[in-house]
C-alpha angles and dihedrals in degrees: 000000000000131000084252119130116225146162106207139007142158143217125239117184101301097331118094106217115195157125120294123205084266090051096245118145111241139161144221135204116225151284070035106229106133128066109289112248117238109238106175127007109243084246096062094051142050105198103146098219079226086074112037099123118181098215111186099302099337126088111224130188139161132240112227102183106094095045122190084050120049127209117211118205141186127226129220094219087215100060114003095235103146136215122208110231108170146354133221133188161117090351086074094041133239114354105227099179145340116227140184134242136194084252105001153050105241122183148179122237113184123185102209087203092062100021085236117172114201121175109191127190126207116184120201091253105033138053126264114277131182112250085174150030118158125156106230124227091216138032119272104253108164139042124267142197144217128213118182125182122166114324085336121104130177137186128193 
């Protein structure tokens, strides 16, 4: 790899996308041997490294700066320019997490007045729909997570 530090990166075919010290986006072809090459400068972006995702061929990330509201943008791999394709927020509640799937973004929106769980699922090609909507007996104290593979999701 490099002697970068970083939170958060993805993997996109045989490219690592992540986070640099200065907070650039850069990339780095693997088996990473070579100097990382700089995409997009940290002030021309807002990808939070919490939320670089690598989704089947795309590079997703998602754009923290206007919270509650969250901007979801997709990557050219070549070049990291990045289109917005969808924004989530406060209508869904309180976004409790992004996660990635083998061919999707998946997260988790929670209204803390109802105690209402919704996972939602928005895959490259598609629009965002709703896999799951329970009402929780209890708030929602700790973190969770969601793993998808194939048809298979799971939330914990």
């Amino acid at each position: 790899m490099t002697n970068d530090n970083y939170s958060g990166f993805a993997i996109v075919g045989d490219r690592v996308f992540y986070l640099d010290d200065d907070g650039d986006l850069v990339a780095n072809d693997m088996p990473c041997e070579g100097d990382p090459a700089t995409l997009i400068n940290a002030a021309d972006h807002g990808i939070n490294s919490r939320y670089l995702f690598g989704i089947g061929d795309a590079l997703i990330s998602v754009d923290t700066r206007a919270l509650p509201e969250c901007g979801i943008m997709i990557h050219d791999t070549s070049n990291g320019v990045s289109e917005k394709v969808l924004t989530v927020g406060e209508e869904d509640g309180y976004i409790a997490g992004f996660f990635a799937g083998d061919d999707a973004l998946y997260w988790a929106a929670y209204d803390e007045s109802t105690r209402a769980l919704t996972i939602k699922r928005f895959a490259v090609n598609g629009a965002p729909e709703t896999i799951l909507s329970r009402v929780l007996n209890e708030d929602l104290n700790a973190g969770l997570s969601v793993d998808a593979s194939g048809d298979h999701v799971l939330v914990v």
